[in-house]
N, C-alpha and C positions, 0 to 999 in steps of 0.2 A: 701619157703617163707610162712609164717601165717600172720594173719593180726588180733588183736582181738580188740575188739571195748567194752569199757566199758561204761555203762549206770550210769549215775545221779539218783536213783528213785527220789529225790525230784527235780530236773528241771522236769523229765515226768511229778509228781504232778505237775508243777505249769502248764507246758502247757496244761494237762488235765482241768484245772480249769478255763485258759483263753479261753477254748473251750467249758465248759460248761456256762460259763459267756455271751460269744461271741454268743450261741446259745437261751440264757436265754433274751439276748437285741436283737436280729433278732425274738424272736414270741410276746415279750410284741410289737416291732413296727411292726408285723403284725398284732396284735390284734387292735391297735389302727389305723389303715389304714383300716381294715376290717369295725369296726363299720364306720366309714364314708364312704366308698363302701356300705353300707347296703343300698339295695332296700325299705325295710319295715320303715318307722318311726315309725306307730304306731304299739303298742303291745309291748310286752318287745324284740324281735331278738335281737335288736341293743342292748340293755344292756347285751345281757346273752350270747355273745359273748366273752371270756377269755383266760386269757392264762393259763390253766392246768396244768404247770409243766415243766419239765424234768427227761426224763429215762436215768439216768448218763449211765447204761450199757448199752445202747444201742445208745446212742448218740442222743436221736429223741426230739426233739421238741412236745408240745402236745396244740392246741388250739380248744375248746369248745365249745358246746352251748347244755343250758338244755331244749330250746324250740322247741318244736317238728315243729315247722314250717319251721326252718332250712333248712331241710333237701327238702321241698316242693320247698323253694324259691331258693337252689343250685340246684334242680335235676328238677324242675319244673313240673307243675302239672297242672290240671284242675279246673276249677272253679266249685265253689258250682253250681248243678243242670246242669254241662258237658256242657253247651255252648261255653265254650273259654278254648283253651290252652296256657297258661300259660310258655313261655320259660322259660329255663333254667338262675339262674343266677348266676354265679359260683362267688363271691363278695371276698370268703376267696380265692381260688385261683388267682382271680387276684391281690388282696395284697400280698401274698408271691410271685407272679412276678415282683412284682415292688421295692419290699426287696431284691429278693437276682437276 
């Protein structure tokens, strides 16, 4: 007994595209759940917050920020002159928990 299975390549394109579509609308409403999670009001954090794209080859989602404060206010840090630390506040990761 054989069994062979023939493939559609344009159904794979179309489910390919509803998955890159599907991944392109889960980081724009992460993006936009992120900046309202944003700890910081002032400064730019909250605006410079984006969504970067899609790597079709590799299926990944890419969300942003060119403000180097970022990365202090996810990873947390010390205060100017080392008096106070500063927790951690992971703001993008708790939006993409609440996304997917």
């Amino acid at each position: 007994m054989s069994l062979t299975i023939k493939t559609n390549p344009n159904a794979i394109r179309q489910i390919d595209e509803r998955v890159i579509q599907n991944l392109e609308n889960r980081c724009k409403e992460i993006t936009s759940i992120s900046k309202n999670e944003c700890p910081v009001i002032t400064g730019n954090l909250r605006d410079s917050v984006r969504y970067a794209g899609v790597d079709r080859s590799k299926m990944k989602g890419y969300i942003a920020s060119d403000c180097e404060y970022c990365a202090y206010v996810h990873m947390g840090h010390v205060t100017r002159g080392g008096n106070r630390w500063v927790p951690p506040n992971p703001f993008i990761e708790r939006a993409v928990r609440r996304v997917l």
